[in-house]
N, C-alpha and C positions, 0 to 999 in steps of 0.2 A: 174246663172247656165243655159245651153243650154243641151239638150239631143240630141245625138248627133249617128248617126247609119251609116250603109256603111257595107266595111271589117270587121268583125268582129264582137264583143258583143257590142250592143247597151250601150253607159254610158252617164252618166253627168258628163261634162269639164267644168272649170271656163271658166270667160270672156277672161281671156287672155290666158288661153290655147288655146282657141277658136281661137282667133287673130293668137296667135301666129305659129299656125299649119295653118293657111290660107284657113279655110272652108270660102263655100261660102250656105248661102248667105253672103253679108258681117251681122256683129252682129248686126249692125245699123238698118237694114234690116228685123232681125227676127219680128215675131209677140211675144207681150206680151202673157203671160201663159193666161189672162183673153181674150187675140184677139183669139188666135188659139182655144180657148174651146168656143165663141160666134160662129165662123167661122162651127161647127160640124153640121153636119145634125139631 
């Protein structure tokens, strides 16, 4: 799952909604839930 923000209400998309709608960064790319929560000040 990615959480995922912009236009609208902030949600969580599977992986391949993900893909499939063309966000970027690519999925590959994301940080793991345990990278982006080390990453916090």
């Amino acid at each position: 799952m990615v959480y995922v923000w912009g236009s609208g209400s902030p949600t969580y998309v599977t992986e391949a909604v993900y893909r499939a709608k063309g966000y970027l960064p690519a999925f590959e790319d994301l940080p793991t839930e345990d990278e982006y929560d080390a990453a916090k000040p």
